[in-house]
Structures are given as structure tokens and as C-alpha cells.
DOMAR-663384 format. One record per residue (C-alpha): residue in three letters; x, y, z. Coordinates in steps of 0.5 Angstrom, whole numbers, plus 500, padded with zeros to 3 digits. Layout:
N
ALAXYZ
...
//
This chain:
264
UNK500500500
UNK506505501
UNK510504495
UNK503506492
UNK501512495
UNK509513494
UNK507511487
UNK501517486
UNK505522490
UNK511521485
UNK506521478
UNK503527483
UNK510531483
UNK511530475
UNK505532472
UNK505539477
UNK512539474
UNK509540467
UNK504545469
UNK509549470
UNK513549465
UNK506551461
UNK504557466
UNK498554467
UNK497556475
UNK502562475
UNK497567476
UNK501573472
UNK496569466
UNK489569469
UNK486576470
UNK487582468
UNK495585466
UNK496593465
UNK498595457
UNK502603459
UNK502606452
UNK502614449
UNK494614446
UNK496619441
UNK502616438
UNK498613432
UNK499608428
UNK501604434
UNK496607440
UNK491611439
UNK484614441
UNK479614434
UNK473619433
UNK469616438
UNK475616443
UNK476607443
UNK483605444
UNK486603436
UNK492601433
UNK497596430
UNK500594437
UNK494595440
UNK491589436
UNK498585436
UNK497585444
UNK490584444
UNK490578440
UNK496576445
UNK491576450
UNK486572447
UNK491567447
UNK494567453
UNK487567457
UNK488573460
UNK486580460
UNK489586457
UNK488592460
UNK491599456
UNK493605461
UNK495612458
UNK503614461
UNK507619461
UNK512616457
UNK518621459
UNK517616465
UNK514610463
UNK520605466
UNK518608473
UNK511607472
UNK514599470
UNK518598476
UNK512601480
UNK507596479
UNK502601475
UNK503598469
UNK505590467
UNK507591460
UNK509597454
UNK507595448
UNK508602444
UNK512603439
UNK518601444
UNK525602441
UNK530597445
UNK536602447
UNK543600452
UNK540605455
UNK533602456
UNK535595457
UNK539596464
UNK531597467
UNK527594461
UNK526586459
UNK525585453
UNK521581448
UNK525579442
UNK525585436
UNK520584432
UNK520590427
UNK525595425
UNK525603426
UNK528609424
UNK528618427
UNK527621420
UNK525629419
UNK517631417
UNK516639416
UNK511643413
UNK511643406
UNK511650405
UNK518650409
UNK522648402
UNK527646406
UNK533641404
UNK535636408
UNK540632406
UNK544629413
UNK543632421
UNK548637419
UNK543642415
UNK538642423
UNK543648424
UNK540654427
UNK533650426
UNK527649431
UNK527642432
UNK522639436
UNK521631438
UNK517627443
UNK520627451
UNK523620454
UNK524618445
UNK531615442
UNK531622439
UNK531625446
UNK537621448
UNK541621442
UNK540629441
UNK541630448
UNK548625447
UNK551630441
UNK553637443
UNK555639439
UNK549637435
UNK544640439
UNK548647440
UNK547647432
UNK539649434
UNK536655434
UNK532651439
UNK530645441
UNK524643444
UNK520636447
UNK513634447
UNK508629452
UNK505627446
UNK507627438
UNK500630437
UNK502636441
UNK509636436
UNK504635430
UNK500641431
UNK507646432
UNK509643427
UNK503645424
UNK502652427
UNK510655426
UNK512654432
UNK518649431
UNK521648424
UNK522640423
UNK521634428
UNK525628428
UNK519622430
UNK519615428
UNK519612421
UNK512609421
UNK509614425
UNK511620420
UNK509616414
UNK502615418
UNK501622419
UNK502624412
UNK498618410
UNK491623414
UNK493629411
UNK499629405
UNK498636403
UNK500639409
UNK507635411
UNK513633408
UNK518627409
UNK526628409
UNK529621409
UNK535623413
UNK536618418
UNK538621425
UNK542616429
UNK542609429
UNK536605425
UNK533601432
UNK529595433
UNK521595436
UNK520590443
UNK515590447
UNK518592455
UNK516588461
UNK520589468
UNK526585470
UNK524580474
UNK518578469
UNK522573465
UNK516568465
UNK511573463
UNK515576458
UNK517568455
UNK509567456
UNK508573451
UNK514571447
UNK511564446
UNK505567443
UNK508573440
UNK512567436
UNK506562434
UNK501569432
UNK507570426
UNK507563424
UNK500562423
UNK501569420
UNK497572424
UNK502578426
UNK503579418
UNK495579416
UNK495586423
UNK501589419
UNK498589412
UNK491593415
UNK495598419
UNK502599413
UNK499596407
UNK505591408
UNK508586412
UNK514589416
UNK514584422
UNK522583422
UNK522576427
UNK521571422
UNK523565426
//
């Protein structure tokens, strides 16, 4: 009688094994996991007309969410202070348009990168400007997003920003746009995708210069340090949604074409 119950304990013990190896009972996969975002950095996350929460990333993580059995709640932030609003607790995940960077990654466990990205130049049409290198910003009004990759590589280079006439930082791109728009700061520098979807609403009043400033970067999705279940969890089903091509059916709505860059 003993050897069985010790027989029932040991198959006990090997098939909780295996329910944790699939995540099954980790309560990071039940209830409700916080999205932090910009709800006016289209086309990742947005606010639509009748004020519903729309966008690529936002698709791409709702139907994570579907998966994983769980649900995604998305909370606006700050984004100059989107690491702090992680390590706090306030949010469990950054699905964003969020470029991996040394700088990031010493606070921030990443995804793998799943799609490419760059800091061009968008001015208004009107402006004639000829931008052929960052060279020609000199005595320009620059602007761009707080807490961004362009931030911190203007911020890097000195001898860059005391080029500029001025150079100015905004909460949101939305503000950026509508300076942009109303005279107040000559060019911006702001994420490849970001730029072309803008110009996709209203292609008469701004103009892209395909200058690159500082490095080409990668998109990840962020989560604390000490998550390294849940961001496997959320790796595994990322992975399976572009096998089944899921990811790229997303990609081709929002761009017209498939730019997830993770293939395997």
C-alpha cells in the first residue's frame, strides 16, 4: 500500500512539473495584465473618433490576450516615465512602438524585436526645406517626443544640439504635429511609421525627408526585470500568431504591407 501511495505521489509530482513548465497555474496568465501606452502615437495606439483605443500594437496584443486566456487592460502614461510606471507595479507590460536601446535595456526585459524602425524628418510642405544629413538642422527649431530614441541621441550629441535654434520636447506627438503645423518648430524628428501614417491622413500639409538620424533601432515589447515568465509566455504566443500569419494579416491593415521583421 505504500509503494502506491508513493507511486500516486511521484506521478503527483511530474504532472505538476508539466503544468508548470506550460504556465498554466501562474496567476501572471489569469485576470487582467496592464498595457501602458501613448494613446496619441497613431498608428501603434490611438484614440479613434468616437474616443475607442485603436491601433497596430494594440491588435497585435489583443490577440496575444486571446490566447494567453487572459485580459489586456491599456492604460495611458507618461511616456518620459514609462520605466518607472513598470518598476512600480502601475503597468505590467509596454506595447508601444517601443525601441530597444542599451540605455532601456538596463531597466527593461525585452521581447525578441519584431520589426525595424528609424528617426526621419516630417515639415510642412510649405517650409522648402532641403534636408540632405542632420548637418542641415543648424539653426532650426527642432521638436520631437519626451523620454524617445530621438531624445536621447540629440540630447548625446552636443555638438548637434547646440546646432539648433531651439529645441523642443512634447508629451505626445499630437502636440508635436500640431506645432509643427501652426509654425512653432521648423522640422520634427519622429519614428519612420509614425511619420508615413500622419502623412497618410493628410498628405498635402506635411513632407518627409529620408534622412535617418542616429542609428536604425528595433521594436520590442517591454516588461520588468523580474518577469521573465511572462514575457516568455507572451514570446511563445507572439511566435505562434507569426507562423500562422496572424501578425502579418495585422501588418498589412494598418501599413499595406508585412513588416514584421522576426521571422523564426
Amino acid at each position: 500500500m505504500k509503494k502506491f501511495f508513493l507511486l500516486l505521489l511521484v506521478i503527483f509530482l511530474i504532472s505538476g512539473c508539466g503544468q508548470d513548465s506550460n504556465n498554466v497555474n501562474n496567476p501572471k496568465y489569469k485576470g487582467t495584465l496592464v498595457i501602458g501606452l501613448d494613446d496619441e502615437y497613431a498608428p501603434f495606439g490611438f484614440r479613434d473618433k468616437n474616443g475607442e483605443l485603436v491601433g497596430f500594437d494594440i491588435d497585435l496584443a489583443k490577440e496575444a490576450a486571446k490566447r494567453m486566456g487572459v485580459k489586456f487592460d491599456f492604460k495611458p502614461i507618461d511616456w518620459n516615465n514609462k520605466e518607472n510606471e513598470l518598476d512600480s507595479g502601475k503597468i505590467d507590460i509596454i506595447w508601444n512602438g517601443l525601441d530597444i536601446t542599451p540605455e532601456r535595456q538596463e531597466r527593461i526585459l525585452y521581447s525578441k524585436p519584431y520589426m525595424d524602425n528609424r528617426q526621419i524628418l516630417l515639415a510642412k510642405k510649405s517650409a522648402d526645406f532641403n534636408f540632405t544629413s542632420e548637418n542641415d538642422l543648424a539653426g532650426k527649431i527642432v521638436g520631437t517626443q519626451a523620454g524617445s530614441n530621438s531624445e536621447t541621441y540629440v540630447d548625446e550629441n552636443k555638438t548637434l544640439l547646440n546646432s539648433f535654434k531651439d529645441f523642443k520636447t512634447y508629451a505626445t506627438f499630437k502636440q508635436a504635429f500640431a506645432d509643427l503645423s501652426d509654425g512653432k518648430v521648423d522640422v520634427l524628428i519622429v519614428d519612420e511609421l509614425a511619420a508615413h501614417y500622419e502623412l497618410s491622413k493628410i498628405p498635402r500639409k506635411f513632407e518627409i525627408s529620408e534622412v535617418t538620424i542616429g542609428p536604425v533601432t528595433q521594436l520590442g515589447i517591454g516588461f520588468r526585470k523580474s518577469d521573465v515568465e511572462l514575457r516568455d509566455r507572451v514570446q511563445k504566443v507572439f511566435d505562434e500568431m507569426i507562423a500562422d500569419g496572424t501578425t502579418k494579416k495585422i501588418s498589412e491593415q494598418w501599413f499595406q504591407a508585412d513588416l514584421i521583421t522576426h521571422k523564426k
